[in-house]
NUBADO-943686 format. One record per residue: residue number from 1; residue in three letters; chain; x, y, z of N, C-alpha, C in turn. Coordinates in steps of 0.05 Angstrom, whole numbers, plus 32768, in hexadecimal, padded with zeros to 4 digits. Layout:
N
{NUM,"ALA","A",{X,Y,Z},{X,Y,Z},{X,Y,Z}} ...
% end
This chain:
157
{1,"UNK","A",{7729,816A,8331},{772A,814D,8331},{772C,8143,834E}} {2,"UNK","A",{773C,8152,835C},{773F,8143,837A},{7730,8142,838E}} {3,"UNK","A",{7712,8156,8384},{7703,8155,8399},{76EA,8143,838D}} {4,"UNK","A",{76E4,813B,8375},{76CA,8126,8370},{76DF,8110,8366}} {5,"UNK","A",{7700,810D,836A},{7705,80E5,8371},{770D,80EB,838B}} {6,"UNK","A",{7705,80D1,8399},{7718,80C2,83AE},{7730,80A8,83A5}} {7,"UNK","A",{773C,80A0,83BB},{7748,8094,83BB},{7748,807B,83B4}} {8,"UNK","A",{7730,8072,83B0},{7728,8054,83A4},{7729,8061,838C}} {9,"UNK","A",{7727,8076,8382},{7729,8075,835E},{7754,8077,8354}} {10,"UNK","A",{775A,806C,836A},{777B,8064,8361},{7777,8050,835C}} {11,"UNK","A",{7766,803E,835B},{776F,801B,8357},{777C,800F,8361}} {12,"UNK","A",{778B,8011,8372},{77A5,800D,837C},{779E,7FE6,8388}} {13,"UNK","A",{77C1,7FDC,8385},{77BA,7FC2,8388},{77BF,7FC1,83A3}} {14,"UNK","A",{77B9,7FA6,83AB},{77BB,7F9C,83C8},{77DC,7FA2,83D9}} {15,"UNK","A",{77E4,7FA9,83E1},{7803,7FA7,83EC},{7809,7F8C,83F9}} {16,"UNK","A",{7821,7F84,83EF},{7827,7F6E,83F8},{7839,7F71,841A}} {17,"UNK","A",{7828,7F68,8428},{7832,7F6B,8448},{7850,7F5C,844A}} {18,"UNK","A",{7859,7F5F,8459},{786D,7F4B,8460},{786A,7F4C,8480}} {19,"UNK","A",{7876,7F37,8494},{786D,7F36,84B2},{7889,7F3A,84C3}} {20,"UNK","A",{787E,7F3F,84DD},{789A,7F4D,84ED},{78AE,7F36,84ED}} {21,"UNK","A",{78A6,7F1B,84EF},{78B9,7F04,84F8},{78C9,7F06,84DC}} {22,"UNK","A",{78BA,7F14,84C9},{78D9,7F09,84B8},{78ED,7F17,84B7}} {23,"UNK","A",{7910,7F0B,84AE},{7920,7F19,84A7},{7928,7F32,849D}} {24,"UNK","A",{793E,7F3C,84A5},{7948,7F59,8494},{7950,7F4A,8475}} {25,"UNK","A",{7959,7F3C,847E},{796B,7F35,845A},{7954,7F28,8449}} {26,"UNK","A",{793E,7F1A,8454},{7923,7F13,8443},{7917,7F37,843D}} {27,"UNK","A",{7917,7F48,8449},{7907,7F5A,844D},{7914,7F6A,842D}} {28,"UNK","A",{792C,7F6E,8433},{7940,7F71,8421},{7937,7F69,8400}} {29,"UNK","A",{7938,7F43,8404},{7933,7F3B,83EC},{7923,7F3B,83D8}} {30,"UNK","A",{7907,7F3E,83F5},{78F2,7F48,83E3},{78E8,7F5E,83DD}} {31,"UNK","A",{78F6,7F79,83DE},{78F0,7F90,83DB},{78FE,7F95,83BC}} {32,"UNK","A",{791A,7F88,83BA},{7926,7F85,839D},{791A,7F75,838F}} {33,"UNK","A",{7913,7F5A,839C},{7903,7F4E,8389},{78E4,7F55,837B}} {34,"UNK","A",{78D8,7F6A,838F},{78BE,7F76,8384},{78CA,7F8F,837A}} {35,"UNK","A",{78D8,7F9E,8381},{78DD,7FBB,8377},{78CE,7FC5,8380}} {36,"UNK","A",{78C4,7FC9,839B},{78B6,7FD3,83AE},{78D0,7FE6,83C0}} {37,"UNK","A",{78C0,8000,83CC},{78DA,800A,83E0},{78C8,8013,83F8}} {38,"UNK","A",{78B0,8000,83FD},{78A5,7FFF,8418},{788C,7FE5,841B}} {39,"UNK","A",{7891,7FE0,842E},{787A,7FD0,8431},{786D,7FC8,8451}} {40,"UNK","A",{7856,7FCA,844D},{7844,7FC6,8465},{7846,7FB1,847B}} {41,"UNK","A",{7848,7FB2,8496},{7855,7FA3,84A0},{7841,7F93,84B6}} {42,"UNK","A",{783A,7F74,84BA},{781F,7F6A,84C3},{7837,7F5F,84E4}} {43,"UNK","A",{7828,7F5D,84F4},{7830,7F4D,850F},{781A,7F37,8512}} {44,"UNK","A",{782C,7F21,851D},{7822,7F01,851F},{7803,7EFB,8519}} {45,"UNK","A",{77EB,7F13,8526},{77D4,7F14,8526},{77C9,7F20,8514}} {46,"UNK","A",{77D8,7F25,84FE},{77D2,7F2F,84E6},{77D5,7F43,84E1}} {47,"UNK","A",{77D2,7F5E,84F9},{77C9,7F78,84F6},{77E0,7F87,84EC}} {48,"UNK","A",{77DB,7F98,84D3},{77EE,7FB3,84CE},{77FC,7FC5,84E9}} {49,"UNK","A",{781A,7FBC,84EB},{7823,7FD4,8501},{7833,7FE5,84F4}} {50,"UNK","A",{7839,7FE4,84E1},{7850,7FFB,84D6},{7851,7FF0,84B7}} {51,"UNK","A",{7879,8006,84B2},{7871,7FFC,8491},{7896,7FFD,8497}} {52,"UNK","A",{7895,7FF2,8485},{78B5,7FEE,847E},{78C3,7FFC,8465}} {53,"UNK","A",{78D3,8011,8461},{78DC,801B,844C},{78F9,8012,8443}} {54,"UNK","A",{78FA,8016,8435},{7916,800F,842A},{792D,8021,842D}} {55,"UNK","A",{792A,803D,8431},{7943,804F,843E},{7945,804A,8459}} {56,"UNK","A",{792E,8041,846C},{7932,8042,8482},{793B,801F,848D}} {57,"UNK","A",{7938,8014,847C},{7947,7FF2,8474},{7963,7FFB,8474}} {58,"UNK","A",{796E,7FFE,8463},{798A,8006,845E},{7997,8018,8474}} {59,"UNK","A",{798D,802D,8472},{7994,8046,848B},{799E,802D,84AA}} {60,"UNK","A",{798C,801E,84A8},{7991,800A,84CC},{79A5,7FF7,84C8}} {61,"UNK","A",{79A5,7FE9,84A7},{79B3,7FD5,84A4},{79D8,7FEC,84A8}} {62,"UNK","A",{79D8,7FFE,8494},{79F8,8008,8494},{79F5,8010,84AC}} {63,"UNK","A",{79E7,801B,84C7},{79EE,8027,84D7},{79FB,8010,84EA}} {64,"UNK","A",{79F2,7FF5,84E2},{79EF,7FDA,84F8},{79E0,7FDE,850A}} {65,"UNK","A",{79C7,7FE2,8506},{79B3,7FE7,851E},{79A5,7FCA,851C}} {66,"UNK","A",{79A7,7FC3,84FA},{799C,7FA3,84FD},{79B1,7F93,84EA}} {67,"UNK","A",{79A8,7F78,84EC},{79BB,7F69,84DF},{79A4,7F5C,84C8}} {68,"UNK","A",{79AC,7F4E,84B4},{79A7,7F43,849E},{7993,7F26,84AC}} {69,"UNK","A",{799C,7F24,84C1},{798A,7F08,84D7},{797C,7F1D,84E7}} {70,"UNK","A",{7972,7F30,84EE},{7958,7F36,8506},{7941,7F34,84F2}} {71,"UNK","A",{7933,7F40,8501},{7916,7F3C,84F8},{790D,7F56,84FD}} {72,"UNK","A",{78F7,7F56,84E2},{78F0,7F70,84D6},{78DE,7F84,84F4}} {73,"UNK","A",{78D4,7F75,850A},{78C9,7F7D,8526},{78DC,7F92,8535}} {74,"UNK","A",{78F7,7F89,8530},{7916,7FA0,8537},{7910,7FBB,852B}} {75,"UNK","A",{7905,7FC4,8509},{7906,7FD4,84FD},{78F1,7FDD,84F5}} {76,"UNK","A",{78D3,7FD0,84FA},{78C4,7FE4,84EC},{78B6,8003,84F3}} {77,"UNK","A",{78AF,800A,84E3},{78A8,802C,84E4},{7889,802A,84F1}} {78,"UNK","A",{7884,8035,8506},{786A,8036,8504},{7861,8049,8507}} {79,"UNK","A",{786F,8064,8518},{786C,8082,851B},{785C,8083,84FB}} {80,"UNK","A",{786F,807F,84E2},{786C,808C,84CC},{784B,8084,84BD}} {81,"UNK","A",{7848,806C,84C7},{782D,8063,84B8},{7812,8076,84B6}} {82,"UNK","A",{7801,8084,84A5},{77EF,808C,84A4},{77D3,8074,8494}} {83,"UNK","A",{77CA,8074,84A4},{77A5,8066,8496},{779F,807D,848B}} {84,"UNK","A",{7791,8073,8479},{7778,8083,846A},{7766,8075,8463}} {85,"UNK","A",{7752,807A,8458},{7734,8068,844D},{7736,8072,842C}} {86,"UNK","A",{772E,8058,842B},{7730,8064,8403},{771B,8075,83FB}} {87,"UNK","A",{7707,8079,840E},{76F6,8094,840E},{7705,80B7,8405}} {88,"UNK","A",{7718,80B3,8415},{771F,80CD,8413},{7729,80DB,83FD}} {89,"UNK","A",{771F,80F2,83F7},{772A,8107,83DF},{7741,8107,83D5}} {90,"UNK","A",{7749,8102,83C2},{7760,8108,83B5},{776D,8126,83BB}} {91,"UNK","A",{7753,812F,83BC},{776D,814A,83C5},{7771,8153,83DE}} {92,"UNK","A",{7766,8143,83F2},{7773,8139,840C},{7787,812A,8408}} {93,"UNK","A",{778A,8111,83FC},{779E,80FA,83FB},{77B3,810E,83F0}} {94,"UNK","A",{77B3,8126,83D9},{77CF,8130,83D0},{77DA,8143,83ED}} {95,"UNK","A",{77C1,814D,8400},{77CD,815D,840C},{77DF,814F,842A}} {96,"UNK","A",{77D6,8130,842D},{77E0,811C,8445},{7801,8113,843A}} {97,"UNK","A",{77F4,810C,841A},{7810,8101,840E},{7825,8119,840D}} {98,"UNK","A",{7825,8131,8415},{7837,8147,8412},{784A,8149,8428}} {99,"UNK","A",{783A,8138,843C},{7842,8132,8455},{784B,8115,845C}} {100,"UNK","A",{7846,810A,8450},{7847,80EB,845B},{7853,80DA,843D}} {101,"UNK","A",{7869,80C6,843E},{7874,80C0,8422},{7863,80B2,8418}} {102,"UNK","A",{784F,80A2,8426},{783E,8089,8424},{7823,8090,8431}} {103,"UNK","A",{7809,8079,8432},{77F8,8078,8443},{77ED,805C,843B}} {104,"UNK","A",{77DB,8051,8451},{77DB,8037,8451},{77C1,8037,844F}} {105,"UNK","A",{77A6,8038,8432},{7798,8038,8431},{7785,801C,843E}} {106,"UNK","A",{7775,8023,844A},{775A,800E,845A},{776E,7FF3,8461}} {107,"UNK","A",{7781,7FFF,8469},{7795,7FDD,8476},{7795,7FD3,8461}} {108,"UNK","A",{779C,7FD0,8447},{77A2,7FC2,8430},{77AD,7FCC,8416}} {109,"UNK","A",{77B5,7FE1,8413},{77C3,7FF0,8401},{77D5,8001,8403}} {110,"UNK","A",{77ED,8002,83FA},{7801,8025,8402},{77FE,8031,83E9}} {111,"UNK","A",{77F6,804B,83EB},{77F3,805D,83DB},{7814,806F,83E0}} {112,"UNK","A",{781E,807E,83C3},{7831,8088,83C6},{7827,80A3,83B6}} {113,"UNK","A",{783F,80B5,83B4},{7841,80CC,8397},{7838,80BA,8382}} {114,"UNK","A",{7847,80B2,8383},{784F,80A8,8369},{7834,8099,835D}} {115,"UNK","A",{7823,8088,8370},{7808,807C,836B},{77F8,8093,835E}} {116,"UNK","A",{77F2,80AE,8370},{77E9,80CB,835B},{77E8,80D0,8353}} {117,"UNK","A",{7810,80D5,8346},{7817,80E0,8326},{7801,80CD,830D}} {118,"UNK","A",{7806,80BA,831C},{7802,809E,8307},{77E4,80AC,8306}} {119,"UNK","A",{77D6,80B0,8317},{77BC,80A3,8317},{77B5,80C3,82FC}} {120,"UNK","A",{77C2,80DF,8306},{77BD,80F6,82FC},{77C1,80F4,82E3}} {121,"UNK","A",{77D1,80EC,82DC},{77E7,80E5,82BF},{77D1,80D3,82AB}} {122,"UNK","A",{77C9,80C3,82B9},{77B0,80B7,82AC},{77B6,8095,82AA}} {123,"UNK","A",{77D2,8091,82B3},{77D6,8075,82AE},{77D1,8067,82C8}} {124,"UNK","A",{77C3,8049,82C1},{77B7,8039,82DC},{77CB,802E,82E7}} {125,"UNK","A",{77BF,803C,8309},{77D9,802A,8318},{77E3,8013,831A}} {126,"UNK","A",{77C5,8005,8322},{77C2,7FEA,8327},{77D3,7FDE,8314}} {127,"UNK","A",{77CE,7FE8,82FB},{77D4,7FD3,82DE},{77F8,7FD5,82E2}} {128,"UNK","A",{7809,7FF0,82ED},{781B,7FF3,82E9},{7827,7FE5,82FE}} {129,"UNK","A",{7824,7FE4,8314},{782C,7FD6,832E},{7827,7FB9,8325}} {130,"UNK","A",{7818,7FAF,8313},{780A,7F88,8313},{7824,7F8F,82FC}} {131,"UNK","A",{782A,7F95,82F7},{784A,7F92,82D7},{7857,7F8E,82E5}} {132,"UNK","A",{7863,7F91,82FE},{7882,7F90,8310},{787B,7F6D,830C}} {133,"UNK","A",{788B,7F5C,8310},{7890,7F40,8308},{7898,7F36,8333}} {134,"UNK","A",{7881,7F28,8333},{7884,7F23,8347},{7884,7EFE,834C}} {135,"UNK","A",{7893,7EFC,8365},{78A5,7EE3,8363},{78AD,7EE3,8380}} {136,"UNK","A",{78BC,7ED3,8388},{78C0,7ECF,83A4},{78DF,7ECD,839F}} {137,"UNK","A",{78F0,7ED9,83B2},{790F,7EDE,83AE},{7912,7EBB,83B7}} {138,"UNK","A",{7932,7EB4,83B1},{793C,7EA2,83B8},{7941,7EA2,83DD}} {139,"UNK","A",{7944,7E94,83E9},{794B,7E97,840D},{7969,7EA9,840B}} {140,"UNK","A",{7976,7EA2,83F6},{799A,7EA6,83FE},{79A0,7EB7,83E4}} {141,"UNK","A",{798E,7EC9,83D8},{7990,7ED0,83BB},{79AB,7EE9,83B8}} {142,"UNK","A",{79A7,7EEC,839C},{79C2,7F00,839D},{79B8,7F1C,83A3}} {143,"UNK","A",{79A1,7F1D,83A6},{799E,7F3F,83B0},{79A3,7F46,83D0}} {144,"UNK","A",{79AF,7F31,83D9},{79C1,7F36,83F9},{79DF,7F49,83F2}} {145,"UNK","A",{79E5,7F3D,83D6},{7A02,7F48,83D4},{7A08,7F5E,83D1}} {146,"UNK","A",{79FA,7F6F,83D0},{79F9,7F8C,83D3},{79FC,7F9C,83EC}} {147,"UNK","A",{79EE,7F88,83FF},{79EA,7F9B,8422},{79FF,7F87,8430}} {148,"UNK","A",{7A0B,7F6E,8425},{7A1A,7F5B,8435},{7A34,7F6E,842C}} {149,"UNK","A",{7A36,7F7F,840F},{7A4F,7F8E,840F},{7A4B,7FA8,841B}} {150,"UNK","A",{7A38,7FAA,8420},{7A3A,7FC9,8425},{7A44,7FC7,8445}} {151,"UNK","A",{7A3D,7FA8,8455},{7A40,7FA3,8471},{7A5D,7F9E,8473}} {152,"UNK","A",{7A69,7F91,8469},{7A82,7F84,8460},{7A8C,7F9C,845F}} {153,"UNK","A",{7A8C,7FB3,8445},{7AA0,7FCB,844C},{7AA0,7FD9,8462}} {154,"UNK","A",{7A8C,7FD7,8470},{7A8C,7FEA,848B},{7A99,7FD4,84AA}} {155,"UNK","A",{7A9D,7FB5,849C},{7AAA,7FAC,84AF},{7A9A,7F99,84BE}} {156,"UNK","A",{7A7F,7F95,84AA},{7A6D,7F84,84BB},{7A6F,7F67,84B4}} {157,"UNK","A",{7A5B,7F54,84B6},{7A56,7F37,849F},{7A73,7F3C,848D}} 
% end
């Protein structure tokens, strides 16, 4: 199977960018509010420079490397980012993904494991990723209160 599909036969939907100027605690909100644990990261001119994960969110916030007010430009990953073209073989993409947690198909999609299993397993990605309930968090919502305690027990906010 992995050598007559490519990567356009995942379906996979658009990733929703988020940009350097914004917030940690927006960055935050909308990763709980999508149920996302990475997302692609655009600078002022549009262009993809990195990606933002969610262990490495947290990891900076408990260490205090950032606060709940910087901006996502302080923290993003860009070492980690791999391109690919939705050209490529699936059984290249399993052997990149063995290596890499993510990849950022043709500047407009993150492919994961987990997009694979799905795709191997037989159930559609796309269709399963468009079910997450998407919405725009509140500015001041309660999914701060989780990292405002986790900052608070270590003595921070």
């Amino acid at each position: 199977m992995g050598q007559d599909k490519s990567v356009a036969d995942l379906d996979l939907v658009e990733a929703k960018f988020l940009t350097s100027d914004l917030t940690v605690g927006k960055a935050i909100d909308m990763m709980l509010a999508d149920s996302e644990s990475q997302f692609a990261i655009k600078n002022a001119e549009g262009k993809v420079i990195g990606v933002l994960t969610s262990d490495h969110l947290m990891t900076r916030v408990v260490k205090r490397k950032v606060t709940l007010e910087d901006t996502l430009d302080k923290i993003v990953q860009t070492k980690d980012l791999r391109r690919i073209s939705s050209s490529v073989k699936l059984n290249e993409l399993a052997r990149i993904l063995a290596r890499n947690k993510y990849v950022l198909v043709d500047d407009k999609s993150i492919c994961t494991i987990t997009d694979m299993l799905r795709f191997l397993r037989g159930a559609p990605v796309a269709e399963v990723k468009q079910q997450k309930e998407t919405h725009e968090p509140e500015a001041s919502g309660p999914s701060n209160v989780g990292f405002k305690i986790v900052a608070a027990t270590l003595g921070g906010a």
